[in-house]
C-alpha atoms as an extended CHARMM CRD file, in Angstrom:
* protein
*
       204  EXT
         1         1  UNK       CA             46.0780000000      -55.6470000000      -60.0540000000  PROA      1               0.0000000000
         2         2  UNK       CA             49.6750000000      -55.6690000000      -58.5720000000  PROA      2               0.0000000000
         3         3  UNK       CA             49.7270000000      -52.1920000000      -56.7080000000  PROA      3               0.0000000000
         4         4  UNK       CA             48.9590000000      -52.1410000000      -53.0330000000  PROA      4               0.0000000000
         5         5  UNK       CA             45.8390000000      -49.9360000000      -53.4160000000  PROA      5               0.0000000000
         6         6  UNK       CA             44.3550000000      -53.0750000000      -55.5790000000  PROA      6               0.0000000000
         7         7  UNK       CA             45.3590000000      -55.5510000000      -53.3910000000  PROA      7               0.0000000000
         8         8  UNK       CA             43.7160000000      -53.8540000000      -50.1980000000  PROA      8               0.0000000000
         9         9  UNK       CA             41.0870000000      -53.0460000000      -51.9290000000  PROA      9               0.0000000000
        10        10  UNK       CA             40.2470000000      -56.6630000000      -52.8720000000  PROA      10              0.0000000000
        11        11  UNK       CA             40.7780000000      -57.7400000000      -49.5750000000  PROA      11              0.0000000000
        12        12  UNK       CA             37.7600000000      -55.5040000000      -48.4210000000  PROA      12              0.0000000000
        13        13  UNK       CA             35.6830000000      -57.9790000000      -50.6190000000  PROA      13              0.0000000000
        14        14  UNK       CA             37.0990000000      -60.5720000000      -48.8680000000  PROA      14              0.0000000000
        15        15  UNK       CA             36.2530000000      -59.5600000000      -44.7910000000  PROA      15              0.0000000000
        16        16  UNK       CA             33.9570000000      -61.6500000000      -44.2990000000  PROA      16              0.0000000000
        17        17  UNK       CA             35.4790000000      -64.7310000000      -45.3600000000  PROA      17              0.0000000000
        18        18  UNK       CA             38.5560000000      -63.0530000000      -43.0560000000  PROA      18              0.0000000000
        19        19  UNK       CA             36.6700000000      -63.0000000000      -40.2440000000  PROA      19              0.0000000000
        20        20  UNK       CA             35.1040000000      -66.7040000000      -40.7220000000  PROA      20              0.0000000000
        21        21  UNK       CA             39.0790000000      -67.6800000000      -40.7140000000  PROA      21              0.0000000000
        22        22  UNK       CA             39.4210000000      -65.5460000000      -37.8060000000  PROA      22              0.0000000000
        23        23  UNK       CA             36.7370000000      -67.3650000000      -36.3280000000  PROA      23              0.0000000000
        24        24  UNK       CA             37.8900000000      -70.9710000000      -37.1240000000  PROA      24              0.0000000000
        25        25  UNK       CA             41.4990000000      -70.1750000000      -35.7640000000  PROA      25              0.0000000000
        26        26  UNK       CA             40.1410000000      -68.8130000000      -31.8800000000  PROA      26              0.0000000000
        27        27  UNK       CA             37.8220000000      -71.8730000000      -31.9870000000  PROA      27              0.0000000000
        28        28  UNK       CA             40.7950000000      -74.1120000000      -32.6000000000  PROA      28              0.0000000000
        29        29  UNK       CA             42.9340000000      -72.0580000000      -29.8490000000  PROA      29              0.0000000000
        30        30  UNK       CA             39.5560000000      -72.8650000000      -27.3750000000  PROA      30              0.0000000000
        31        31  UNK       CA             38.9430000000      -76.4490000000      -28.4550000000  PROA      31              0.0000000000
        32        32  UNK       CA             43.0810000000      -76.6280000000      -27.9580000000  PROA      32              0.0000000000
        33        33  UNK       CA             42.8270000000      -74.8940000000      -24.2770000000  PROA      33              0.0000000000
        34        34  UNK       CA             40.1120000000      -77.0000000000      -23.1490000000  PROA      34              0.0000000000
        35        35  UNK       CA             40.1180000000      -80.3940000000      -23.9610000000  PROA      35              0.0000000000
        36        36  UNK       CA             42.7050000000      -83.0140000000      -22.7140000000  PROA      36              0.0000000000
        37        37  UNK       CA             41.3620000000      -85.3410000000      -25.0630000000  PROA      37              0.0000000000
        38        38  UNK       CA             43.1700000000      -83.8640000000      -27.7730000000  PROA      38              0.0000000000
        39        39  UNK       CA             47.3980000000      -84.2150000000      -25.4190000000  PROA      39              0.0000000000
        40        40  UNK       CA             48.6160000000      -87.1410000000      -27.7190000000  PROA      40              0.0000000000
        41        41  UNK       CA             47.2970000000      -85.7250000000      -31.3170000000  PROA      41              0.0000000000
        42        42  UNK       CA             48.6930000000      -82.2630000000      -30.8110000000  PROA      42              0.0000000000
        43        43  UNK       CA             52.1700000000      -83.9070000000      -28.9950000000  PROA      43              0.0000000000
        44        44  UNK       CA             52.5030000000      -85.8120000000      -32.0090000000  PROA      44              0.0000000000
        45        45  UNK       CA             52.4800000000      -82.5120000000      -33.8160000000  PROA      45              0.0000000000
        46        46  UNK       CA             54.8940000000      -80.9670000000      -31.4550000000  PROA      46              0.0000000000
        47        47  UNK       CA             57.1950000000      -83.5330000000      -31.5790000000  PROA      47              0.0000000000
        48        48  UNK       CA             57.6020000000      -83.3040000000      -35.2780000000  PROA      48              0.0000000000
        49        49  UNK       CA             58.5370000000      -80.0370000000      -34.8050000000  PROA      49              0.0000000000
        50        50  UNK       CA             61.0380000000      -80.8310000000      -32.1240000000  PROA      50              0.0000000000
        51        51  UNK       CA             62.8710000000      -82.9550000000      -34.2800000000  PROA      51              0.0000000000
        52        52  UNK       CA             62.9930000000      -80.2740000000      -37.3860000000  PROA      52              0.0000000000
        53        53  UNK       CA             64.5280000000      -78.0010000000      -34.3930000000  PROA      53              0.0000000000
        54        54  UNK       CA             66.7660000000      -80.6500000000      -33.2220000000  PROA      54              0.0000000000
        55        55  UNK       CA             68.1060000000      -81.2760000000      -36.8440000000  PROA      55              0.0000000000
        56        56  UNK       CA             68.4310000000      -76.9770000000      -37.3300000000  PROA      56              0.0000000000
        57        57  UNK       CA             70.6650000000      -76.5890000000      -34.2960000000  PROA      57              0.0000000000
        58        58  UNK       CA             72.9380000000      -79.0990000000      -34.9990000000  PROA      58              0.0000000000
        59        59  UNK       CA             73.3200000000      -77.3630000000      -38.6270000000  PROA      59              0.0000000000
        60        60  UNK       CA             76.4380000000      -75.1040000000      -39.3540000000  PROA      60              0.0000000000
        61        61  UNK       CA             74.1990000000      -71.8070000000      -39.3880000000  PROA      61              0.0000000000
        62        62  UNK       CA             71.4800000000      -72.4010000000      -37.6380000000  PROA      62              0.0000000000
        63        63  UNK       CA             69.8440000000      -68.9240000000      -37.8590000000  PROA      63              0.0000000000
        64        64  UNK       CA             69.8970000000      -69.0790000000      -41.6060000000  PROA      64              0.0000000000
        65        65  UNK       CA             68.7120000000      -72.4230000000      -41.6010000000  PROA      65              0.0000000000
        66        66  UNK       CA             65.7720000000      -71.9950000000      -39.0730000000  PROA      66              0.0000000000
        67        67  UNK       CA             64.8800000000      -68.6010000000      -41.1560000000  PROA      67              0.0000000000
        68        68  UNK       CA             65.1910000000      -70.4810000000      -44.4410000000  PROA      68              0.0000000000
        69        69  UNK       CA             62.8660000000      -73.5090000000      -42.8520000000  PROA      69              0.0000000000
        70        70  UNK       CA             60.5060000000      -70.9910000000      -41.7530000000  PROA      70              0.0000000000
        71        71  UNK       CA             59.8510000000      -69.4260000000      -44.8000000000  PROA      71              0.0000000000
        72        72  UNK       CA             59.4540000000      -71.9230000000      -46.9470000000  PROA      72              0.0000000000
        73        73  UNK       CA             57.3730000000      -74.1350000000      -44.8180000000  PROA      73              0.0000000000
        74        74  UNK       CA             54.7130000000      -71.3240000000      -44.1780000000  PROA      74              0.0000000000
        75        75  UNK       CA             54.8070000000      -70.2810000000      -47.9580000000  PROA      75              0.0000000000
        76        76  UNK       CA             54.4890000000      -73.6900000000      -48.9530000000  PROA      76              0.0000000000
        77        77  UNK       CA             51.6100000000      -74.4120000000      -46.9270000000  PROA      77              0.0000000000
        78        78  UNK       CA             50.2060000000      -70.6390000000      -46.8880000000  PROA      78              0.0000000000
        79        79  UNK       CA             49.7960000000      -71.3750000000      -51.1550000000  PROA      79              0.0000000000
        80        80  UNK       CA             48.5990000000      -74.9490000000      -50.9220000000  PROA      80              0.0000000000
        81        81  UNK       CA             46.1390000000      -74.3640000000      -48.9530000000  PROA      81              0.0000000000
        82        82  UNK       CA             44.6440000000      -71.2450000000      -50.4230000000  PROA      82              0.0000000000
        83        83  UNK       CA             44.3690000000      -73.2260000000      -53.5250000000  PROA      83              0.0000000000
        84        84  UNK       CA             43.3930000000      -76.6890000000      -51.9500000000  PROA      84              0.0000000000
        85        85  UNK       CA             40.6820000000      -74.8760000000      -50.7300000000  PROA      85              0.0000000000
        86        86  UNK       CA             39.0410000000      -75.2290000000      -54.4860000000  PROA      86              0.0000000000
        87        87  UNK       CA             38.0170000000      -78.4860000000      -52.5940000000  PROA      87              0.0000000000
        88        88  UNK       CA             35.4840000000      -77.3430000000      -51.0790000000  PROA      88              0.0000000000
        89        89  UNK       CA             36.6370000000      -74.7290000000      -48.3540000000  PROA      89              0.0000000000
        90        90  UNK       CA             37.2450000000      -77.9490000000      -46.8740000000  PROA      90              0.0000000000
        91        91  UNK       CA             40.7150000000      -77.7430000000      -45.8970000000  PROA      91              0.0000000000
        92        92  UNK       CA             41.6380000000      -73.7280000000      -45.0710000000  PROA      92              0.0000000000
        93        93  UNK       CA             39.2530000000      -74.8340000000      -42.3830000000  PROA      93              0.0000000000
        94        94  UNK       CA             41.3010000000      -78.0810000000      -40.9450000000  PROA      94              0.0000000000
        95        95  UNK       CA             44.5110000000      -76.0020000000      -41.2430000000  PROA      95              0.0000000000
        96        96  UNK       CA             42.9250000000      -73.0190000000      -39.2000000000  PROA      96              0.0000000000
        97        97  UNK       CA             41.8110000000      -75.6970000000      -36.8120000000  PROA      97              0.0000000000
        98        98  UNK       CA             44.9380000000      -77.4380000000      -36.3230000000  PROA      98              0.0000000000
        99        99  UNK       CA             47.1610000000      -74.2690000000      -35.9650000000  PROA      99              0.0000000000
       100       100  UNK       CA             44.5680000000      -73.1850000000      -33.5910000000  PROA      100             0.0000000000
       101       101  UNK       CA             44.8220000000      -76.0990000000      -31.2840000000  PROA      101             0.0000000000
       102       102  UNK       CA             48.3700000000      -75.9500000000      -31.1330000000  PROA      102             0.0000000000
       103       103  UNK       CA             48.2830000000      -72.7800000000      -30.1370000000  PROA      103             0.0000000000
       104       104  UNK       CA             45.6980000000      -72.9230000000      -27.8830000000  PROA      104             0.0000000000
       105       105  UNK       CA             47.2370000000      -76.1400000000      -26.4020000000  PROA      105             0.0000000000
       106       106  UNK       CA             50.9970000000      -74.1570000000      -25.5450000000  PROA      106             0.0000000000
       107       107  UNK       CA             49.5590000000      -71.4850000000      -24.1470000000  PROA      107             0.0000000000
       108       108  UNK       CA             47.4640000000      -73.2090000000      -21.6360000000  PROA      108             0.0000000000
       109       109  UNK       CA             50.3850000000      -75.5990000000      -20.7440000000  PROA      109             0.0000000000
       110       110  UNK       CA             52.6760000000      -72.2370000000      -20.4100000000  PROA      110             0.0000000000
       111       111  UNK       CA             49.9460000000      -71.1290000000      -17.9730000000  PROA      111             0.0000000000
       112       112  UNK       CA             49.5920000000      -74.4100000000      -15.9630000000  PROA      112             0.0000000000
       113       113  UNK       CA             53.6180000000      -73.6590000000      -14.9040000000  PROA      113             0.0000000000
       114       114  UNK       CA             52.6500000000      -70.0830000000      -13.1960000000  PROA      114             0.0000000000
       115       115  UNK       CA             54.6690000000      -66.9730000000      -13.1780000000  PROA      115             0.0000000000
       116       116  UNK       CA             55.5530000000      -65.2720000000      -15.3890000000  PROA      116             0.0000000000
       117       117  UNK       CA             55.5690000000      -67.9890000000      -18.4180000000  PROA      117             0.0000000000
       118       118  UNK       CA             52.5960000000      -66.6130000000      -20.2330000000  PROA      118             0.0000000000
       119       119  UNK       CA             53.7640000000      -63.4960000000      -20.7650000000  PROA      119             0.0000000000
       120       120  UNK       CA             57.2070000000      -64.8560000000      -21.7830000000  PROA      120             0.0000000000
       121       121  UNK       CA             55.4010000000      -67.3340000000      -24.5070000000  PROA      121             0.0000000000
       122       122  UNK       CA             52.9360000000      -64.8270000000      -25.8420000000  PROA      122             0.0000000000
       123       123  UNK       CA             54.6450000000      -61.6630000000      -25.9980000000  PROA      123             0.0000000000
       124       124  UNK       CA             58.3120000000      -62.5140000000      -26.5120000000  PROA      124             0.0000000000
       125       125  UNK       CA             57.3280000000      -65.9750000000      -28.0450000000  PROA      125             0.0000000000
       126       126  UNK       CA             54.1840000000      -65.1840000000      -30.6540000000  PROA      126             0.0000000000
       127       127  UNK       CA             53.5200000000      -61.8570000000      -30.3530000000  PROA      127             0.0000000000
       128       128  UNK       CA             56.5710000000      -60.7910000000      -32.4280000000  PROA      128             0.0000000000
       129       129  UNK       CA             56.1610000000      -62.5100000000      -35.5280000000  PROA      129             0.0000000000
       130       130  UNK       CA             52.8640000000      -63.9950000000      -34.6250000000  PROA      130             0.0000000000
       131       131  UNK       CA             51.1270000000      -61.1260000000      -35.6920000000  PROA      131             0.0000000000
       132       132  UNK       CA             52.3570000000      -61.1020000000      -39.7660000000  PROA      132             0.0000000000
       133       133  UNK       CA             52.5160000000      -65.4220000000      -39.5190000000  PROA      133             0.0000000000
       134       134  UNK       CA             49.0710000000      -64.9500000000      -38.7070000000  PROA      134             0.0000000000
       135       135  UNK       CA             47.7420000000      -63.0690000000      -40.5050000000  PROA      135             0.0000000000
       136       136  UNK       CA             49.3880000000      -64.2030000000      -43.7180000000  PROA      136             0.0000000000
       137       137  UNK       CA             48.0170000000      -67.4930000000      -42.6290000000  PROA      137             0.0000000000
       138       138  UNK       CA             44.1970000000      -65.9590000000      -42.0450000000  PROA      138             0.0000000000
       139       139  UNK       CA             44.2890000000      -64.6790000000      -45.2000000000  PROA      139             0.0000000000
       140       140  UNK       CA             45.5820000000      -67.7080000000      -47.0980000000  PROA      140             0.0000000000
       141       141  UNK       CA             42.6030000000      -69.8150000000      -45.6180000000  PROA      141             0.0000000000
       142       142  UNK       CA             40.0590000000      -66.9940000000      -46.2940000000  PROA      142             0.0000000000
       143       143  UNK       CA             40.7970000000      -67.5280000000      -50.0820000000  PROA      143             0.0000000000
       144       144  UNK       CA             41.0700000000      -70.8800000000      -49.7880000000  PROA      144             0.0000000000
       145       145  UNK       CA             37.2900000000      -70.7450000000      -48.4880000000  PROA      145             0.0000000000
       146       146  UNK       CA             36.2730000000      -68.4080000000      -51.3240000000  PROA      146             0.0000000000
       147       147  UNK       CA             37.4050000000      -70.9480000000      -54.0310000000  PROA      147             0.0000000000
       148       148  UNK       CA             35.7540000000      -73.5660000000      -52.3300000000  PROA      148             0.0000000000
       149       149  UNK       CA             32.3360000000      -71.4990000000      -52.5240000000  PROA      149             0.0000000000
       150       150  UNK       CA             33.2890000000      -70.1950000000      -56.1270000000  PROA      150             0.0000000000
       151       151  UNK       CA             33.6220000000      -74.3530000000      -57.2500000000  PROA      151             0.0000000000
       152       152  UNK       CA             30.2410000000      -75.3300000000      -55.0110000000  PROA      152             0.0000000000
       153       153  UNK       CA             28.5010000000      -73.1700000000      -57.2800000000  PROA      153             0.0000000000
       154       154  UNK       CA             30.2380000000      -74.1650000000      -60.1980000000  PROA      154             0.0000000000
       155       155  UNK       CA             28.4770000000      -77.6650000000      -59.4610000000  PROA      155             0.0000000000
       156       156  UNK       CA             25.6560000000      -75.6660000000      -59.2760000000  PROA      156             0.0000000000
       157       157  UNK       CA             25.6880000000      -73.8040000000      -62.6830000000  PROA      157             0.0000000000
       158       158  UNK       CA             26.6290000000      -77.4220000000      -64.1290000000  PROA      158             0.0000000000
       159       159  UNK       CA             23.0890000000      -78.3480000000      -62.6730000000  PROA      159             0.0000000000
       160       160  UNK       CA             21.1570000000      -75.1700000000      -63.6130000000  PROA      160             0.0000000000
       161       161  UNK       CA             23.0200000000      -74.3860000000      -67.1910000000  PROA      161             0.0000000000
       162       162  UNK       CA             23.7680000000      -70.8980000000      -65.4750000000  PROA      162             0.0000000000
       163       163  UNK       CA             26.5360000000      -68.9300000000      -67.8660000000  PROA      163             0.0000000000
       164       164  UNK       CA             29.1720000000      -66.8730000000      -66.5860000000  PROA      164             0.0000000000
       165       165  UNK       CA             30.6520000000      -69.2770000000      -63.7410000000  PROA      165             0.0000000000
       166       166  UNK       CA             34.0960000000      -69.5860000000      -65.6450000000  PROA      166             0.0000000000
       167       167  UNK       CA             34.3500000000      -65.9450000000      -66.1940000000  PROA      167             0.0000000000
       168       168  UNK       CA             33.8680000000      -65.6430000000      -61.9200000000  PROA      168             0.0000000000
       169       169  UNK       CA             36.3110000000      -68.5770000000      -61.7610000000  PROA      169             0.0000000000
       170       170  UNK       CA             39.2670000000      -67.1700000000      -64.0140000000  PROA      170             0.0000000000
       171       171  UNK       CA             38.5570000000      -63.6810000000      -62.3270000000  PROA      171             0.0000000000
       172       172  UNK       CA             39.0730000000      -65.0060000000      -58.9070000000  PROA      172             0.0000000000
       173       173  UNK       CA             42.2010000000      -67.1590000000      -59.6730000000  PROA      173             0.0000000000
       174       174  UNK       CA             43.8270000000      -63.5800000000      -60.9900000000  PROA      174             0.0000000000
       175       175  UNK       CA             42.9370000000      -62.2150000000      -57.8330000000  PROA      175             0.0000000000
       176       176  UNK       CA             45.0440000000      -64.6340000000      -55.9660000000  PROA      176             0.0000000000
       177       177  UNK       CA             48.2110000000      -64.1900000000      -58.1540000000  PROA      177             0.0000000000
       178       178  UNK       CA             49.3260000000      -60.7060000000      -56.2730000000  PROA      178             0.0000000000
       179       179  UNK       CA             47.9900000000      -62.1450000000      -53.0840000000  PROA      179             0.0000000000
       180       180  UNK       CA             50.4000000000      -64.8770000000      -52.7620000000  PROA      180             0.0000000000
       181       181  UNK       CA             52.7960000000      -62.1640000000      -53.7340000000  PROA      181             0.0000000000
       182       182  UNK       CA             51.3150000000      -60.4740000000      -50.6370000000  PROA      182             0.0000000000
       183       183  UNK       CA             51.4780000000      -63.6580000000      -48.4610000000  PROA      183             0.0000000000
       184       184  UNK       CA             55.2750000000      -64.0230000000      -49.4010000000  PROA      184             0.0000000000
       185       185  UNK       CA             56.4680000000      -60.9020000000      -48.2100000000  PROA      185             0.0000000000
       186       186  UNK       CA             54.4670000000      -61.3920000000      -45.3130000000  PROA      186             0.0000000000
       187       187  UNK       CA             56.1310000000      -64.3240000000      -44.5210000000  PROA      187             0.0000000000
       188       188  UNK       CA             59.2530000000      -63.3890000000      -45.2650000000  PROA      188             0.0000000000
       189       189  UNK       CA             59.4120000000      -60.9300000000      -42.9980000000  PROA      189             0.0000000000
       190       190  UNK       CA             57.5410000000      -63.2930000000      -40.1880000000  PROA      190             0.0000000000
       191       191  UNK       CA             60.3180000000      -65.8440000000      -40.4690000000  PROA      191             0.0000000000
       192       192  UNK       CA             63.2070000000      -63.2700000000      -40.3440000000  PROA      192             0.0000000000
       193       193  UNK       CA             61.6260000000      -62.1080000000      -37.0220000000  PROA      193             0.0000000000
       194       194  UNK       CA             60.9150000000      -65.4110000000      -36.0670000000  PROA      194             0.0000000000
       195       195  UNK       CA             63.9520000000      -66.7100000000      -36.0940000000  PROA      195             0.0000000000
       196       196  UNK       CA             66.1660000000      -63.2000000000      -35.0570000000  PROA      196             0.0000000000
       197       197  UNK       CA             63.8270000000      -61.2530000000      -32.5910000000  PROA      197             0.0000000000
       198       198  UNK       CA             61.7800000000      -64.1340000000      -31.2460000000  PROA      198             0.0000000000
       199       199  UNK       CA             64.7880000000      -66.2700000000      -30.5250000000  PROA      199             0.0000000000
       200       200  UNK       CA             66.8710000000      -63.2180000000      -28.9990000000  PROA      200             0.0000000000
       201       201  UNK       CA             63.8730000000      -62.3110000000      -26.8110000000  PROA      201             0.0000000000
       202       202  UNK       CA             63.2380000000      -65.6700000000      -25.4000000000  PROA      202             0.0000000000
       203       203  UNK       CA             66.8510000000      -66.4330000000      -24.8510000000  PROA      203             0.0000000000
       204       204  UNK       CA             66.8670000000      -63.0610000000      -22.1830000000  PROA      204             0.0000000000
């Protein structure tokens, strides 16, 4: 259940509930992009942030600090909400939202400054550890949605007497034991990027 081969090949079972995170996560980084309505919730969001940032730099060893932050916000969340998600599929789908808006929000400010700023936020600023955050963070939600489904139809076996639901159920929580292994590692290496690489690039 542990090896790679395993993992992978469970996560083939999993594509299409990948791609509906996928999906949720470039509809954020639209709704973000496009509507003004939505400045003060997602500066509130920022600003929170800003403050964490603040509070790093003024720290003894920043680098470690921002790398240890990192981490274990991202793991933290990455695991709550794949499990949270047993509500329903209701919140893997807010979180893809959110991060999607934000996203979606920064890059579209970066391009109302011209230049050369887009390229500077998305390539020196995401890109680098972007790519693993991400897709730890796609995955996470994509499980998140599959327990919600697996406990909607455990109120429906309640309802029809249907056997086997908790067998599906313990199966499925097994699964997600060398996943969040997965997600870790993933993460790990995202924030080690994140705050080495990313910050080097953006500070040429």
């Amino acid at each position: 259940m542990f090896t790679p081969k395993e993992i992978f090949r469970h996560l083939k079972t999993m594509r299409h509930y990948i791609a509906f995170s996928t999906i949720f996560l470039l509809a954020g980084m639209v709704v973000g992009a496009t509507n003004p309505d939505l400045d003060a919730f997602i500066q509130g969001q920022l600003n929170g942030l800003k403050n964490v940032a603040q509070n790093i730099d003024s720290s003894n060893h920043p680098t470690l600090f921002l790398m240890v932050f990192i981490f274990f916000n991202n793991v933290i969340k990455a695991i709550l909400v794949m499990y949270i998600g047993a509500i329903f599929g209701i919140v893997p789908i807010i979180f893809l939202a959110i991060n999607g808006m934000i996203l979606g929000y920064l890059v579209h400010k970066t391009a109302e400054q011209g230049g050369d700023a887009v390229f500077t936020i998305i390539f020196k600023g995401l890109l680098p550890h972007g790519i693993i955050e991400l897709s730890a963070i796609v995955i996470a939600c994509a499980y998140g949605m599959r327990f919600g489904k697996i406990m909607l139809q455990g109120v429906g076996s309640l309802l029809t007497r249907r056997p086997g639901w908790s067998q599906q159920l313990e199966g499925f929580v097994m699964r997600t034991l060398p996943i969040m292994v997965l997600l870790t590692v993933m993460l790990a290496l995202a924030a080690v990027i994140e705050s080495t690489v990313t910050v080097w690039l953006l500070g040429k």
